[in-house]
C-alpha positions as MATLAB code, in Angstrom:
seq = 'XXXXXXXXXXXXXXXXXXXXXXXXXXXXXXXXXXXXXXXXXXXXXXXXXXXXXXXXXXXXXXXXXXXXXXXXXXXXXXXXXXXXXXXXXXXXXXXXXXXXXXXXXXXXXXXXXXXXXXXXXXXXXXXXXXXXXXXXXXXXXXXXXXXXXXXXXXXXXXXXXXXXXXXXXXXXXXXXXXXXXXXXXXXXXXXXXXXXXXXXXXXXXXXXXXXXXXXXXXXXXXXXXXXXXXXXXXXXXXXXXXXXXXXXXXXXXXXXXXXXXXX';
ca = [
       0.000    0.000    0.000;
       1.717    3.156   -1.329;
       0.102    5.523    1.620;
       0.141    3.837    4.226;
       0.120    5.118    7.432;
       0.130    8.466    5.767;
      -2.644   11.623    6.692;
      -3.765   13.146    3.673;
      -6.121   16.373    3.564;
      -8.355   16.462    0.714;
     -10.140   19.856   -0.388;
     -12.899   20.335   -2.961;
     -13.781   16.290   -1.825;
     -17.249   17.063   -2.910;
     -16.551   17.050   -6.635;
     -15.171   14.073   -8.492;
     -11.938   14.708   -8.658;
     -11.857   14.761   -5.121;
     -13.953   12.259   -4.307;
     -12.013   10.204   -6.433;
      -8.683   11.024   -5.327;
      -9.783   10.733   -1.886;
     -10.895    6.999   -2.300;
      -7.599    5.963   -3.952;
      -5.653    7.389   -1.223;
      -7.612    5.738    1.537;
      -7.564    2.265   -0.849;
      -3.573    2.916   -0.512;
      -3.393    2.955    3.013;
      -3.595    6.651    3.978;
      -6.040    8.382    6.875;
      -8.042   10.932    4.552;
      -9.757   13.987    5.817;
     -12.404   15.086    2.816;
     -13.518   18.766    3.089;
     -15.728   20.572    1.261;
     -18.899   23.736    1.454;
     -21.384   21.084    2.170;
     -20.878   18.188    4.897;
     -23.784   16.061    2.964;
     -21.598   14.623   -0.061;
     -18.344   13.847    2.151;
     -19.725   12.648    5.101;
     -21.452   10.041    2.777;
     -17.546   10.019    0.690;
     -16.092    8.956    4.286;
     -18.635    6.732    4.857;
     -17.996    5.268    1.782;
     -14.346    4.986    2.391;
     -15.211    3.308    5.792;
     -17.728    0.716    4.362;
     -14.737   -0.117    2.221;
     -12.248   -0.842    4.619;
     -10.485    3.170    4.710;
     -10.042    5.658    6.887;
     -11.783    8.630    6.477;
     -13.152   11.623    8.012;
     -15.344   14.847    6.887;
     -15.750   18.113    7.300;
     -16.945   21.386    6.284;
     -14.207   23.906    4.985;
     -14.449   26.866    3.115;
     -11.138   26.415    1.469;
     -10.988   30.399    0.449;
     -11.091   31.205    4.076;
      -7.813   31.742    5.670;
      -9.559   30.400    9.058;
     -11.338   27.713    8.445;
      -8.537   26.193    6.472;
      -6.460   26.633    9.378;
      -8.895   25.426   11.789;
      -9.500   22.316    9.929;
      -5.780   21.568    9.599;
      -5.211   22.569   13.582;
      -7.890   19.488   14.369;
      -6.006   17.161   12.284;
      -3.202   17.246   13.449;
      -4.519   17.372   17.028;
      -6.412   13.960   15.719;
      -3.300   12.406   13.515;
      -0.459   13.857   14.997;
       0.696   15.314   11.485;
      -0.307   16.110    7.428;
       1.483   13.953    5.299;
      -0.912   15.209    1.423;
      -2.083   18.429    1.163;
      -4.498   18.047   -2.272;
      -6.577   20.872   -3.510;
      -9.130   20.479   -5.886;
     -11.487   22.950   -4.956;
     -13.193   24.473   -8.027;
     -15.323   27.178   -9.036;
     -18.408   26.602  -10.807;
     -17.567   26.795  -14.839;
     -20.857   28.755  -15.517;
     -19.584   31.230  -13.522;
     -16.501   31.667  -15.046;
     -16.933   30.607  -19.249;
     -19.067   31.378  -21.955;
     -17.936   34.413  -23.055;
     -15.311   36.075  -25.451;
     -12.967   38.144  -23.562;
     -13.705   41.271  -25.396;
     -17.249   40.804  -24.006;
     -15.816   39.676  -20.320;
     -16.178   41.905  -17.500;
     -13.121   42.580  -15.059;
     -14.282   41.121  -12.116;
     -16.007   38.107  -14.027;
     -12.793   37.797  -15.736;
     -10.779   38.139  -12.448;
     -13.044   35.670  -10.375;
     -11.054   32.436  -11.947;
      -7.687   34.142  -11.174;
      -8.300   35.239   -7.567;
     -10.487   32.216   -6.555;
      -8.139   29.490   -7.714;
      -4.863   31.319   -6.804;
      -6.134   32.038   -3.160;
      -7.273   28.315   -2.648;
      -4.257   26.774   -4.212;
      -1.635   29.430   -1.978;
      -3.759   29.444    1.468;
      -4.155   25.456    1.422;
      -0.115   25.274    0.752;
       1.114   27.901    3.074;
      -0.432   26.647    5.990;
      -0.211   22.919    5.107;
       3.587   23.525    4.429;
       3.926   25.197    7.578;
       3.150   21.962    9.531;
       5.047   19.644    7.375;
       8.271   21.565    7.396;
       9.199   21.065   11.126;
       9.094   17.129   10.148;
      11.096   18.120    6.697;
       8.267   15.560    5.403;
       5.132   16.043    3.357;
       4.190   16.684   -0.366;
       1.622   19.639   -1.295;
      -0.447   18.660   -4.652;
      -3.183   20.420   -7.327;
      -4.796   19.524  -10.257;
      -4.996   21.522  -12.909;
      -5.949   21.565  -16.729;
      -4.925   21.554  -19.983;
      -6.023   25.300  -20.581;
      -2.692   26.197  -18.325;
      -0.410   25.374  -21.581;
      -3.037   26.075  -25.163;
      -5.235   29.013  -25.859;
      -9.006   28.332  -25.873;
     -11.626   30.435  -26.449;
     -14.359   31.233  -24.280;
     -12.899   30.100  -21.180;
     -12.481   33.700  -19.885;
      -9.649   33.831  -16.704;
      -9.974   30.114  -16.622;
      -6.761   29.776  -18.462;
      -4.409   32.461  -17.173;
      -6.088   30.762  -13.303;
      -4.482   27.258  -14.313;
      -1.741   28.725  -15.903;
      -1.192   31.015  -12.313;
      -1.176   27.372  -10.824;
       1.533   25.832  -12.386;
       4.216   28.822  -11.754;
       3.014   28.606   -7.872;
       3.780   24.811   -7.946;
       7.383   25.818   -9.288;
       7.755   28.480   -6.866;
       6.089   26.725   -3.955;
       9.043   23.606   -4.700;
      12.011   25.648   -5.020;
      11.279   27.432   -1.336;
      10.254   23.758    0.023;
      12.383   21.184   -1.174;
      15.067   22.298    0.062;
      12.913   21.612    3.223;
      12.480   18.065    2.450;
       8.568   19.090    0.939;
       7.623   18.079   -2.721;
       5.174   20.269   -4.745;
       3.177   18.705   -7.662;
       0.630   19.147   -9.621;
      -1.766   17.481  -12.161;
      -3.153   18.316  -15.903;
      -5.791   16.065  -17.131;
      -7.653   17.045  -20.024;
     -11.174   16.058  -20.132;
     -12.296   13.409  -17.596;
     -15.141   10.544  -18.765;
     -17.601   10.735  -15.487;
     -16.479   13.969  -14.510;
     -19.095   17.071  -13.650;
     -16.636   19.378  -15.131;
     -16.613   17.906  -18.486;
     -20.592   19.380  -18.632;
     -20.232   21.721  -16.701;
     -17.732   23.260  -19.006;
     -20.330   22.344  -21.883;
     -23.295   23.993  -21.109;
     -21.869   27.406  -20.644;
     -19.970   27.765  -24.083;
     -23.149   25.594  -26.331;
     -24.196   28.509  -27.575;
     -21.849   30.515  -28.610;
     -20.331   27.699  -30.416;
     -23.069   25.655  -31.505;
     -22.052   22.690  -30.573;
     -23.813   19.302  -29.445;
     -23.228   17.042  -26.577;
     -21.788   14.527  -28.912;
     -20.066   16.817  -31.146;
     -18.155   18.293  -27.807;
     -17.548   15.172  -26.584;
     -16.163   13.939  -30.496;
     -13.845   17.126  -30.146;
     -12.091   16.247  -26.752;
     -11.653   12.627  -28.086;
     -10.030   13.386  -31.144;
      -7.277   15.725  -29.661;
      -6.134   12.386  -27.753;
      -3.933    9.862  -28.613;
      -5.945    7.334  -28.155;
      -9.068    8.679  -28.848;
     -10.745    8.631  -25.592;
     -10.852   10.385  -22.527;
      -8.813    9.999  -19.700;
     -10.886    8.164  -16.660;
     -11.808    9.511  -13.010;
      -9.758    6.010  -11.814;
      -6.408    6.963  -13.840;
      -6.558   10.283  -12.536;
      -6.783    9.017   -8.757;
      -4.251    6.476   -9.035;
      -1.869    9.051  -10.400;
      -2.250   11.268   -7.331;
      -1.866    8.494   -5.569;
       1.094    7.027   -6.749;
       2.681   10.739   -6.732;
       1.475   11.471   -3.152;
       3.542    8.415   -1.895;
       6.964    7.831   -1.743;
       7.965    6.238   -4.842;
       7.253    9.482   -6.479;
      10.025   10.960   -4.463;
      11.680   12.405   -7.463;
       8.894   14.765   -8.725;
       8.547   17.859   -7.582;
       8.179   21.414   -8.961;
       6.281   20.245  -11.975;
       3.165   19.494  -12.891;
       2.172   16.071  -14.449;
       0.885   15.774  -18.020;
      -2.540   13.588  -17.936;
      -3.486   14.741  -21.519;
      -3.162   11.393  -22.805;
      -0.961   13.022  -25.935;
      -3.537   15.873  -26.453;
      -0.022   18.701  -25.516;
       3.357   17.550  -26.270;
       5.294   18.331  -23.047;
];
């Protein structure tokens, strides 16, 4: 088991990226606290996890409040004695964020994406990292998307938001490293099963006309192997680079396009 004995914090547990993630870390051994707005859909994540042999615990955090993430992380390791995984994949509603061309885009629509995903992504690290480097021990993770590295339209701040990501991965490793931390991150494309892949739909069907299918026929074809990537591949590659084997990666952020961007 790759995790074992490890405590990993989960954020944005309530969407399936993070519920996902969250179940492969508990299948590899590790004691996973899932947060999220709403303590409905992870308490019945951990009690999932439980029924299946894990460890898990939930809990409500607002992971854009400086408090409450800090709170949170104060109780867990008053519970586990430490934070081993610090993964964020807390995510702002697409609708509120895409569907427009940028020339239309308001400021503070277009600013929303930047400030929302830079201020979950730096709050969860900074205070996560502060507890993991007295034990020079613990590895801080994201996931991002493919629209950090190609130019698409209609995705307003979406983009430059991922893009933000990536460069505070880099810059989060080369301060932490040398503190025995590793910083990583992840880039699927689209995920089969996943809300986002709709959610990221509906907003944009308009202006562009497309179908359901045709969308869907688009994403596939950009692949290699003309399919999307899975919720399962995605978790088992946080997984595996949460755990020790992984102990070469860090300030970089893992290509899950399945061919879609050269890297």
């Amino acid at each position: 088991m790759m995790l074992e004995n490890k405590v990993a914090v989960v954020y944005g547990a309530a969407g399936s990226i993070g519920a996902t993630t969250a179940r492969a870390f508990a299948r590899e051994g590790a004691r996973v606290f899932v947060t999220a707005h709403s303590l409905e859909h992870v308490e019945k994540l951990a009690a999932d996890i439980r029924a299946s042999g894990g460890s898990a615990e939930a809990a409500v955090v607002d992971a854009l409040d400086e408090s409450s993430i800090e709170q949170h992380l104060e109780s867990v390791v008053a519970s586990a004695g430490r934070i081993d995984v610090s993964f964020n994949a807390a995510a702002v509603p697409d609708a509120e964020l895409v569907g427009s061309y940028l020339v239309d885009l308001e400021l503070d629509r277009f600013l929303r994406a930047i400030d929302s995903y830079a201020s979950t992504y730096f709050l969860t690290a900074r205070h996560a990292a502060r507890r993991m480097v007295p034990r020079a021990s613990g590895v801080i993770m994201t996931v991002g998307s493919l629209h950090s590295r190609i130019g698409i339209p209609l995705v307003g701040g979406y983009g430059p938001a991922q893009a933000l990501k990536e460069s505070l991965t880099r810059s989060l490793s080369a301060e932490l490293a040398p503190h025995g931390l590793r910083v990583v991150g992840l880039r699927p494309q689209a995920i089969d099963g996943s809300s986002t892949i709709r959610e990221a739909y509906e907003p944009r069907a308009e202006a562009t006309g497309l179908t359901w299918p045709q969308f869907q026929d688009m994403l596939t074809a950009r692949t290699h192997s003309r399919r999307m990537m899975t919720l399962d591949e995605v978790g088992n590659t946080a997984a595996f680079l949460a755990s020790d084997l992984a102990s070469g990666f860090t300030g970089t952020t893992v290509n899950l396009t399945m061919g879609s961007m050269d890297d």
